[in-house]
C-alpha positions as CSV (number, residue, x, y, z in Angstrom):
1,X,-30.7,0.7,-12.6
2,X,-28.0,2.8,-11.1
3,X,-24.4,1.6,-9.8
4,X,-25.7,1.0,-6.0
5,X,-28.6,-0.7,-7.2
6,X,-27.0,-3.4,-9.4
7,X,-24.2,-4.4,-6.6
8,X,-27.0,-4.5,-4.2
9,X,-28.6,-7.2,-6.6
10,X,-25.0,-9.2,-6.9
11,X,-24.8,-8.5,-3.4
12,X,-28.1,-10.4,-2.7
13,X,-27.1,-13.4,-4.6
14,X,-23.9,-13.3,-2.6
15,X,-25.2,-13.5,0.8
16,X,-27.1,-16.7,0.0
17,X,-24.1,-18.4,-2.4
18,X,-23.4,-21.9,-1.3
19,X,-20.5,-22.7,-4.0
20,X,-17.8,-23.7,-1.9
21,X,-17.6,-24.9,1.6
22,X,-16.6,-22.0,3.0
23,X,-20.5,-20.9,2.8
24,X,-20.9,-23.0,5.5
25,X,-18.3,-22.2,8.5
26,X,-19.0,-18.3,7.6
27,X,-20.6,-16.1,10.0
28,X,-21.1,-12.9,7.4
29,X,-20.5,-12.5,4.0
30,X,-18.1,-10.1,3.3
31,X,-19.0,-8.1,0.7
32,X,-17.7,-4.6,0.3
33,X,-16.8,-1.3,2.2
34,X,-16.6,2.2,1.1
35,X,-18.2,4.2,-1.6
36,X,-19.6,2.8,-4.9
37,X,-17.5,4.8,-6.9
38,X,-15.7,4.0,-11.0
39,X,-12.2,6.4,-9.7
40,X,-10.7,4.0,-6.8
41,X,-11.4,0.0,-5.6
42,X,-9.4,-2.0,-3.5
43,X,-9.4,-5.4,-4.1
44,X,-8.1,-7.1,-0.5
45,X,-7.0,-10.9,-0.2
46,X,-9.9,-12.8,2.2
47,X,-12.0,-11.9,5.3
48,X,-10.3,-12.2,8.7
49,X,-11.8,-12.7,12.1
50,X,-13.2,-9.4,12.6
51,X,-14.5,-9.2,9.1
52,X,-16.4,-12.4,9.5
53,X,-17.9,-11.3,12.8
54,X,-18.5,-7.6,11.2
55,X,-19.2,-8.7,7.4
56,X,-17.3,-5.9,6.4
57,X,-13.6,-5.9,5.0
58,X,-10.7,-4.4,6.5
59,X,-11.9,-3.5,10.0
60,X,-9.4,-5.8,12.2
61,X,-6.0,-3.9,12.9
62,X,-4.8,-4.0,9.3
63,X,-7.9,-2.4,8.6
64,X,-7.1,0.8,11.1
65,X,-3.5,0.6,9.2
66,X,-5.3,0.9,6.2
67,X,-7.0,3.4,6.9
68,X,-4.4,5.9,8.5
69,X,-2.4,4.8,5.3
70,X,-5.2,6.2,3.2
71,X,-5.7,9.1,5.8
72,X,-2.1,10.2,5.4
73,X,-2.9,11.3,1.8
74,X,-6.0,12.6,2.2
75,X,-9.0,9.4,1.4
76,X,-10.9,7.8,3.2
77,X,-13.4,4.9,2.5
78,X,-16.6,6.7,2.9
79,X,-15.8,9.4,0.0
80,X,-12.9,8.1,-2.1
81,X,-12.7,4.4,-2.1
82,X,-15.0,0.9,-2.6
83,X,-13.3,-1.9,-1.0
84,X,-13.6,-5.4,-2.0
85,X,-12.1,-9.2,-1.2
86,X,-11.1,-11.6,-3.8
87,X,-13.2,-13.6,-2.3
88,X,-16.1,-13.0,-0.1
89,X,-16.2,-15.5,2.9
90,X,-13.7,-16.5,5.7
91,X,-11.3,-19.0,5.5
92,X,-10.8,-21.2,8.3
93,X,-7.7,-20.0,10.6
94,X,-7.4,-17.3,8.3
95,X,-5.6,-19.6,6.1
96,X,-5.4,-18.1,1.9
97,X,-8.3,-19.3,0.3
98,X,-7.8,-22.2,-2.0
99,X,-7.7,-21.3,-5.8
100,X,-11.3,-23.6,-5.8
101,X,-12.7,-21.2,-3.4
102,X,-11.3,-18.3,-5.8
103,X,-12.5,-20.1,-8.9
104,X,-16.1,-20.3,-6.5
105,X,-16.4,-16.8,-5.9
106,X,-14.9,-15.1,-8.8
107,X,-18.1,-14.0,-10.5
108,X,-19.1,-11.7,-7.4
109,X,-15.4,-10.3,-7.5
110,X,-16.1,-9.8,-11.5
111,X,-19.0,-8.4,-11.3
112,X,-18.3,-5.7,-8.9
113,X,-15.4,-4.1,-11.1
114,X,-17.5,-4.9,-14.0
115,X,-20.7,-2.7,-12.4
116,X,-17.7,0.2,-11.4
117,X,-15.2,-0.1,-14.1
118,X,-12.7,2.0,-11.9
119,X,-9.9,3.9,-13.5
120,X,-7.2,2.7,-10.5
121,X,-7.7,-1.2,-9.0
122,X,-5.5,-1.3,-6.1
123,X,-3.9,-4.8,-5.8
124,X,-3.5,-5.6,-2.0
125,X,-1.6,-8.3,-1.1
126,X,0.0,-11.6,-2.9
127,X,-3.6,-13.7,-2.7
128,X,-5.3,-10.8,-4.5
129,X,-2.3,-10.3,-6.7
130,X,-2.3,-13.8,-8.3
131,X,-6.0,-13.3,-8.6
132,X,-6.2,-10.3,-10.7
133,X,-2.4,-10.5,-12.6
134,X,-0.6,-13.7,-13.9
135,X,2.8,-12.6,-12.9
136,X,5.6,-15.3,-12.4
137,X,6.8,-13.1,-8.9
138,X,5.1,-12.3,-6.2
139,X,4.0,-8.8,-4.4
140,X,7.4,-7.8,-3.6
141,X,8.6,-7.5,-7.0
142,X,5.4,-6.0,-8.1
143,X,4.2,-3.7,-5.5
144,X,4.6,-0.4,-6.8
145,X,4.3,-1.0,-10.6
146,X,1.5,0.2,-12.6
147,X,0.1,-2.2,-15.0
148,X,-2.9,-2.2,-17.2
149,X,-6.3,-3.5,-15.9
150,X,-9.6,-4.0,-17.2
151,X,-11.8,-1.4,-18.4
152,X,-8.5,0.9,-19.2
153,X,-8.0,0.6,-15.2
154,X,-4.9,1.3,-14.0
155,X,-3.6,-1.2,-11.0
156,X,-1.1,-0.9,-9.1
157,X,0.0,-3.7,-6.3
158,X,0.7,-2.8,-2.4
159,X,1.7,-4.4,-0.1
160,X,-0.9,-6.0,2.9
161,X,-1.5,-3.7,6.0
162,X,-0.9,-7.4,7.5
163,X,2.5,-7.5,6.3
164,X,3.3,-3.9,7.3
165,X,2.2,-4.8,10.9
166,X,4.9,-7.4,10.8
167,X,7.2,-5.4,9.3
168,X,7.4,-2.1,11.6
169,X,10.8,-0.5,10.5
170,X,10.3,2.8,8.6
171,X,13.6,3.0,7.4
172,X,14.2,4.2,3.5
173,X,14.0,0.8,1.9
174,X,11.6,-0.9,4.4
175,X,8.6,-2.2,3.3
176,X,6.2,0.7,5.0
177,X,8.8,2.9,3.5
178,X,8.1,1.4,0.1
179,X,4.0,1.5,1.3
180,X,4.3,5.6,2.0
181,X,6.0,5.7,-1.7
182,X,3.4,4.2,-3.0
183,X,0.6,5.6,-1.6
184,X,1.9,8.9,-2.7
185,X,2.4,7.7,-6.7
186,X,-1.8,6.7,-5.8
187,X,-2.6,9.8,-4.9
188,X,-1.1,11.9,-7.5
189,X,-2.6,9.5,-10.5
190,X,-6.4,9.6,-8.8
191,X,-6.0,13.4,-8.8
192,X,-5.3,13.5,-11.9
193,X,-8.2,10.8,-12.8
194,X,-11.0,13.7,-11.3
């Protein structure tokens, strides 16, 4: 069975899970975007609105910002990068998922990185931070930090698109500053990972 072929399967049981009660005010699963590939995954926090409606991740405006983030260096999702959620379905008000709802869900996020084994995990956001690393701060101290994954991955934390939308100053210092910095330091280690 090849790579597609077994996330299909782990997508299929997805689509019909009913392991929290979030199964039941969903509209879509939300299960991946991108391409299946073991060199770049991006592990996102929860599905928004337009995610829900769409049952794909990242497609609302943080999704266009991550995408032009990604552009800017040269990757884009449909040749470099398989993008994932922590966990799969919307939360109501686009509230972070409770850590139940993680626990619920955390077997499709596992198996995913299992099936890719990817060689860089990108950490987006504090919800997906505290799901993949037990780190006593939170994405601001982290962002930009390599630390070791599974499957010799290497991940690094960045910050939400969501955040930078909040947070428009490009100053040096600023947090899309800090974003450009990062993405850079992504680039250079996933050429080197060809």
């Amino acid at each position: 069975m090849n790579v597609e072929e077994e996330l299909n399967k782990v997508k299929e049981k997805c689509l019909h899970c009913e392991k929290c009660p979030l199964s039941k005010t969903r509209t879509n699963v939300v299960f991946s975007d991108g391409i299946p590939n073991n060199k770049l995954v991006l592990v996102g926090e929860a599905p928004g609105f337009y995610e829900d409606k769409e049952g794909k991740p990242f497609v609302g405006k943080a999704g266009q910002l991550l995408d032009k983030i990604l552009a800017s260096v040269g990757l884009t999702r449909d040749k470099d990068i398989y993008i994932m959620n922590t966990i799969k379905c919307r939360p109501p008000n686009n509230r972070d998922p409770e850590q139940y709802e993680k626990d619920a869900c955390r077997e499709y996020l596992d198996a995913q990185l299992e099936i890719l084994k990817p060689k860089i995990i990108l950490i987006c956001g504090n919800v997906a931070l505290k799901s993949l690393l037990n780190l006593p701060y939170g994405i601001t101290r982290a962002r930009g930090n390599w630390f070791e994954g599974p499957y010799g991955a290497k991940m690094m934390p960045i910050y939400h698109p969501s955040y930078l939308l909040r947070n428009d100053s490009r100053e040096k210092g600023s947090p899309k500053w800090q974003m450009w910095q990062d993405i850079k330091e992504i680039k250079r280690v996933y050429e080197g990972k060809k």
